[in-house]
C-alpha positions as CSV (number, residue, x, y, z in Angstrom):
1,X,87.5,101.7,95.6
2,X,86.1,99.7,98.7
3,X,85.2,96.2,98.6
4,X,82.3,94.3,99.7
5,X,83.2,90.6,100.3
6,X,79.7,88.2,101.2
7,X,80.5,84.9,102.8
8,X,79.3,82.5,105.7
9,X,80.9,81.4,108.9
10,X,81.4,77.6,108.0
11,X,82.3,75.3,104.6
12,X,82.5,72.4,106.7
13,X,79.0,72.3,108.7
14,X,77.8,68.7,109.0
15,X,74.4,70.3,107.8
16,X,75.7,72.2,105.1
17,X,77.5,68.8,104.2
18,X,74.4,67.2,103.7
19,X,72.3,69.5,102.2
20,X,73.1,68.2,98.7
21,X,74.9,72.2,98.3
22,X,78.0,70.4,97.3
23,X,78.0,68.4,94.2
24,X,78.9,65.1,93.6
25,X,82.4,64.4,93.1
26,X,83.2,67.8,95.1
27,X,82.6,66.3,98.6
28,X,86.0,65.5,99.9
29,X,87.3,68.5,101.9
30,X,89.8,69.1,98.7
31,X,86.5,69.5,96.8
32,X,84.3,71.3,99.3
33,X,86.9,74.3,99.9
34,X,87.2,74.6,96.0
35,X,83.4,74.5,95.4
36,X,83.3,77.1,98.0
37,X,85.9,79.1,96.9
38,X,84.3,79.4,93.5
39,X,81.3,81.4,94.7
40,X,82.8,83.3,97.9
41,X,85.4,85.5,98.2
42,X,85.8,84.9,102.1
43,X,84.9,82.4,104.7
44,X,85.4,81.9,108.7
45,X,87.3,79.7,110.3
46,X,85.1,79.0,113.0
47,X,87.0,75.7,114.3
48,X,90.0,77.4,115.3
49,X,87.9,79.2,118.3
50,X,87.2,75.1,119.6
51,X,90.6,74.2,119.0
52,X,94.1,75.9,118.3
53,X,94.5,75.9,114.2
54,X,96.9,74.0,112.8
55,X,99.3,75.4,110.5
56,X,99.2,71.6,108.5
57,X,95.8,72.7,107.9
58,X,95.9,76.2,107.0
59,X,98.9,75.7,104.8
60,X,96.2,73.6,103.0
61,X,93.6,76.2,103.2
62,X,96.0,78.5,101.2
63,X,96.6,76.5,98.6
64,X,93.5,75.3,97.7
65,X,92.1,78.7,97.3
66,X,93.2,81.9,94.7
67,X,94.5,84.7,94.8
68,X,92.0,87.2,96.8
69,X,90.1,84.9,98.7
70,X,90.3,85.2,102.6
71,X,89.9,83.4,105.6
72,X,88.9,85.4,108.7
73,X,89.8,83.1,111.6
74,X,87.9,83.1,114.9
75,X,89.9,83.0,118.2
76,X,90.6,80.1,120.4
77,X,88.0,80.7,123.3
78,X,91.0,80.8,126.0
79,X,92.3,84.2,124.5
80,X,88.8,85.6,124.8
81,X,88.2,84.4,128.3
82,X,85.5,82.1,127.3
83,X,85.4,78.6,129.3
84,X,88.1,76.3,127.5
85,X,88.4,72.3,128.5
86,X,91.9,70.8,128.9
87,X,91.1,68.0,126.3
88,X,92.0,70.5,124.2
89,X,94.7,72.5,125.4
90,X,98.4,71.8,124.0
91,X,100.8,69.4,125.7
92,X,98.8,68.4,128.5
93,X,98.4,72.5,129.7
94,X,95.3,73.4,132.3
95,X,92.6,75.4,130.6
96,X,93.7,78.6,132.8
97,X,94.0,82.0,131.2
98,X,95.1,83.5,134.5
99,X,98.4,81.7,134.5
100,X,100.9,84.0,132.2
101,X,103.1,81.1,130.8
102,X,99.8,79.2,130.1
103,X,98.4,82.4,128.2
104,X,102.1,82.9,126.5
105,X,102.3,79.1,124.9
106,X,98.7,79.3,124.0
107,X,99.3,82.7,122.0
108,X,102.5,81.2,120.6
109,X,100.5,77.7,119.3
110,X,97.2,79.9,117.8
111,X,100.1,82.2,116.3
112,X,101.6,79.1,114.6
113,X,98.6,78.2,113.3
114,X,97.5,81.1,111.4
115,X,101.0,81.9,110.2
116,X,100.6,80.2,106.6
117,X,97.5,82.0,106.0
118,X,99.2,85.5,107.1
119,X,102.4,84.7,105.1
120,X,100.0,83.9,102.0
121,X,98.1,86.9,102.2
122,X,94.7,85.0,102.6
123,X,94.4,86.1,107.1
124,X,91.4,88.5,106.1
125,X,91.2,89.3,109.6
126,X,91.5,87.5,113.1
127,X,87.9,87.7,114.9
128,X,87.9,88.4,118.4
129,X,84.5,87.1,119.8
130,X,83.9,88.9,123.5
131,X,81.6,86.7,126.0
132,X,78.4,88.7,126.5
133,X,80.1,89.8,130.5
134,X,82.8,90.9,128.7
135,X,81.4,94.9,129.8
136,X,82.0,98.4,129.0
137,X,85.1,98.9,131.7
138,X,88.4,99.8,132.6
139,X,89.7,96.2,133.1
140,X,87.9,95.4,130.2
141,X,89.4,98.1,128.2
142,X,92.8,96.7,129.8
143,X,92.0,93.5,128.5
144,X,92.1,94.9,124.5
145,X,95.2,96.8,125.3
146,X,96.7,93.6,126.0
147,X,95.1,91.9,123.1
148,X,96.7,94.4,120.9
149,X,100.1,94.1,121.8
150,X,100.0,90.1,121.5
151,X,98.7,90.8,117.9
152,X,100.7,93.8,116.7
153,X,100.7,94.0,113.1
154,X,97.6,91.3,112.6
155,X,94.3,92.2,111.0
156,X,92.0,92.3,114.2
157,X,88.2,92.6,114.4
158,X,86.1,92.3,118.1
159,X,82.4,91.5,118.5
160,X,81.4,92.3,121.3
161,X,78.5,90.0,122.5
162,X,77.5,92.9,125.8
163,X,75.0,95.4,124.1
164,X,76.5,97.9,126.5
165,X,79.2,98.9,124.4
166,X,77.2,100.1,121.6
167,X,74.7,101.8,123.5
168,X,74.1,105.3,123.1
169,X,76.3,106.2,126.4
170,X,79.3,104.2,125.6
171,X,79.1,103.8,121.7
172,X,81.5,107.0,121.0
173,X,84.0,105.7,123.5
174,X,84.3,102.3,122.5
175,X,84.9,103.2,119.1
176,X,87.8,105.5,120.2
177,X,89.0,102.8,122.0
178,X,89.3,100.4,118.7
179,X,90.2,103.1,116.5
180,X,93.4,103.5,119.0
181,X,94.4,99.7,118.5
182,X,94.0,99.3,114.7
183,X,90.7,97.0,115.7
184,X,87.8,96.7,113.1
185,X,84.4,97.0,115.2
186,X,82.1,94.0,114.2
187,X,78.2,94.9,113.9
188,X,76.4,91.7,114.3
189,X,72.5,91.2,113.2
190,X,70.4,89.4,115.7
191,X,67.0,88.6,117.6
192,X,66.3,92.4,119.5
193,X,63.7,90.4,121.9
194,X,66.2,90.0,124.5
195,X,67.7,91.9,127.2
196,X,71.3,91.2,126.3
197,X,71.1,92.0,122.6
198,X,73.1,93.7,120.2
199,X,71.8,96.6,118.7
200,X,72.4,96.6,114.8
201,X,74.7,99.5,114.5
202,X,77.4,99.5,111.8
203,X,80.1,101.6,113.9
204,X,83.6,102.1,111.7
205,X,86.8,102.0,113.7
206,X,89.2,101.2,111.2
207,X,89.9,101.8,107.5
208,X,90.9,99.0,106.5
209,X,88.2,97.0,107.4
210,X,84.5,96.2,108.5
211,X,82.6,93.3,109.3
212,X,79.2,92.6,109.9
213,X,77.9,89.4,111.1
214,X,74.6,87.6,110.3
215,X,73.6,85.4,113.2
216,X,69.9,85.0,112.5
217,X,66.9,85.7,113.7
218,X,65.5,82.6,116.4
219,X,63.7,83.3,119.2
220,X,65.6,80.3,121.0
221,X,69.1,82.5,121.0
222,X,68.8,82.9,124.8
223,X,68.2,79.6,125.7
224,X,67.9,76.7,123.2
225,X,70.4,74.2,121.8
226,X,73.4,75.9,119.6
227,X,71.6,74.3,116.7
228,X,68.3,76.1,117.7
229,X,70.2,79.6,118.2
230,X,71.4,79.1,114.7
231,X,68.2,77.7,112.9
232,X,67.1,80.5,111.1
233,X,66.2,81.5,107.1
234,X,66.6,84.8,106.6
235,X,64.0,86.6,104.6
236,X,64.6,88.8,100.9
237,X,62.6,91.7,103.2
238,X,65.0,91.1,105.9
239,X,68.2,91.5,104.1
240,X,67.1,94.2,102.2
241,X,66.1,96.1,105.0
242,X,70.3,96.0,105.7
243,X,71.1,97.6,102.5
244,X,70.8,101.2,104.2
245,X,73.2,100.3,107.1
246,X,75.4,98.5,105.0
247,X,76.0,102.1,102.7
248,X,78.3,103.9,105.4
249,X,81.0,100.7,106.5
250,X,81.3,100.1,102.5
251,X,82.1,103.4,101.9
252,X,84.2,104.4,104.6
253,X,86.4,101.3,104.9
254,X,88.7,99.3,101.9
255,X,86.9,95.9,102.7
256,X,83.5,94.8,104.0
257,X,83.0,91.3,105.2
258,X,79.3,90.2,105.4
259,X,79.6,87.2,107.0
260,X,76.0,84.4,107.6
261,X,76.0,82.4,110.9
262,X,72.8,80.8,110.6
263,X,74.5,77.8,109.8
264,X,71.6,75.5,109.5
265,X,71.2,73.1,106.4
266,X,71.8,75.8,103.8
267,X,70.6,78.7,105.0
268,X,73.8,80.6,105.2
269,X,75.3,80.0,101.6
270,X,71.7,80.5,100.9
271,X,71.4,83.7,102.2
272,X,74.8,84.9,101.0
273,X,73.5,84.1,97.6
274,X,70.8,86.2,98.0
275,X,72.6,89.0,99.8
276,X,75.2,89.1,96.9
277,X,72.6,89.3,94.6
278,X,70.9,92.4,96.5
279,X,74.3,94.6,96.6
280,X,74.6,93.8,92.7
281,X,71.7,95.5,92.5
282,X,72.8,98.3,94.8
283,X,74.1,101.4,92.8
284,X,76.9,102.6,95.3
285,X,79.7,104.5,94.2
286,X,83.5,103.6,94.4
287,X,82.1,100.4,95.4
288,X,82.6,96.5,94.3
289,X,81.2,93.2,95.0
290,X,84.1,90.5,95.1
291,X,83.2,87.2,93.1
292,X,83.9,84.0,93.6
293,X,87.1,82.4,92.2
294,X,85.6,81.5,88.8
295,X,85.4,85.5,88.2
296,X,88.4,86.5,90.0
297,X,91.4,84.1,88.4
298,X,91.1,81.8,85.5
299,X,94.3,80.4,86.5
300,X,93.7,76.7,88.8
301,X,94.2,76.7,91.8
302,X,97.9,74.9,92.6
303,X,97.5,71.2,93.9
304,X,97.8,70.4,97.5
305,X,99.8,67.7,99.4
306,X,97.3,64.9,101.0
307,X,95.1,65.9,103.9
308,X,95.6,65.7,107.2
309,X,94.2,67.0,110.2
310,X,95.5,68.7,113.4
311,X,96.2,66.3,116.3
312,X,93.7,67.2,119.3
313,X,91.4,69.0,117.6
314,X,87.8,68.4,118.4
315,X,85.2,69.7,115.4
316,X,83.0,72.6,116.2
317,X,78.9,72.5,116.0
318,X,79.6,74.3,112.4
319,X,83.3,74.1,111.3
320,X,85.5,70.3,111.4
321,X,88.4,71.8,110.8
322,X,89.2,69.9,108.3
323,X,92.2,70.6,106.0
């Protein structure tokens, strides 16, 4: 039977933080991840894309959460070609992904990092975010042969932010191409006003997995602040008008992630509330919703050691990072 799993892309968003959606007495980061944890099955990690995760932290992360929860990390920007700065870079090491010993040490640090979730069974899946020139290619198809070796035997999903590659011309070929490397596809939801975006397919690659990701809806995605791009309430209409597309990656893979990026205040948990509520109501066959903790184990979760937080690392517009 296939799983649906509804979460957002941040617990630790300084607007979330302030919203008043944590309760008093639940707003260390002890308390936060629990609260969390009680009404999701899965969250991203969106820090570890900023900086390299720490495996202090995800230790933490593990511990604090039960049995069937998940954590689907984002990658560290250098591994996806995206611009990096050296403040953040380990030991001192130049931001350049074209050197092979600086790619090699940064591969071996992000590996670190995520091992204590992989070794608990909570890595739901390691995101691979593409920058939007990342294009339909031969050196770009070299690039994910590549990216699959370095993460043989990992959970791996790719969004790719260039609309090219799930346009009606290349759409068959680039799910070939992630079907050969194990790689879920991610379908995103998005603004369709501009000329670089993403068409809201819901292609299936892999059986293990797919994810689709809720980025909202603002007109400012192409050129306002991050804050802007992500300052959006999605609407009961809107996300019910996803309920059709959703059908064939539920049914044809053992997980779904439904993820919310418009982390703004709380919007996202807001609209994963709602979401949830709509696929409740959704009479699909060999399918599940996941709850929260408070449905899934009535055993505590196990106490965790004191917090601490990885040295370097510089909190994202959404995620801290925090333990």
């Amino acid at each position: 039977m296939g799983e649906i799993l509804v979460g957002t892309c941040s617990w630790t968003d300084r607007a979330l933080v302030g919203s008043g959606w944590y309760p008093a007495g639940r707003e260390d980061a002890e308390g936060r991840l629990r609260h969390y944890a009680e009404r999701f099955p899965v969250v991203e990690v969106d820090s570890a894309y900023y900086a390299l995760p720490s495996a202090r932290n995800s230790l933490l992360w593990a511990e604090r959460t039960p049995d069937g929860f998940v954590f689907d990390v984002k990658a560290f920007s250098l591994l996806t070609g995206h611009p990096t700065r050296d403040s953040v870079m380990p030991d001192g090491l130049p931001a350049d992904h074209r050197d092979p010993k600086v790619l090699d040490e940064v591969w071996a640090r992000f590996t670190e990092g995520i091992e204590p979730l992989r070794a608990a069974g909570r890595l739901g899946s390691v995101l691979f975010q593409m920058p939007p020139w990342f294009s339909p290619g031969k050196r770009c198809g070299e690039f994910l042969r590549e990216c699959a070796e370095r993460t043989e035997g990992w959970p791996v999903s790719v969004e790719f932010r260039h609309p090219g590659w799930w346009r009606p011309e290349w759409a068959q070929a680039t799910r070939a191409l992630l079907t050969r490397y194990g790689m879920t596809a991610v379908a995103v939801d998005m603004t369709q006003s501009l000329p670089l975006s993403v068409p809201p397919v819901t292609p299936v690659a892999a059986p293990r997995l797919s994810v689709v990701r809720f980025h909202g809806r603002s007109a400012a995605w192409g050129s306002g602040s991050k804050e802007d791009r992500f300052r959006y309430a999605y609407g009961v209409d809107e996300l019910t008008d996803w309920l059709p597309r959703l059908r064939s990656p539920a049914g044809r893979t053992e997980q779904l992630h439904v993820l919310f990026n418009n982390c703004c205040g709380a919007a996202a948990v807001r609209a994963a509330e709602t979401m949830k509520g709509l696929l409740d109501g959704a009479e699909w066959a060999h399918t599940r919703v996941r709850d929260g903790a408070k449905a899934a184990t009535s055993a505590p979760a196990p106490a965790a050691p004191a917090d601490t937080h990885s040295a370097g690392a510089q909190p994202s517009r959404k995620d801290a990072g925090e333990p």
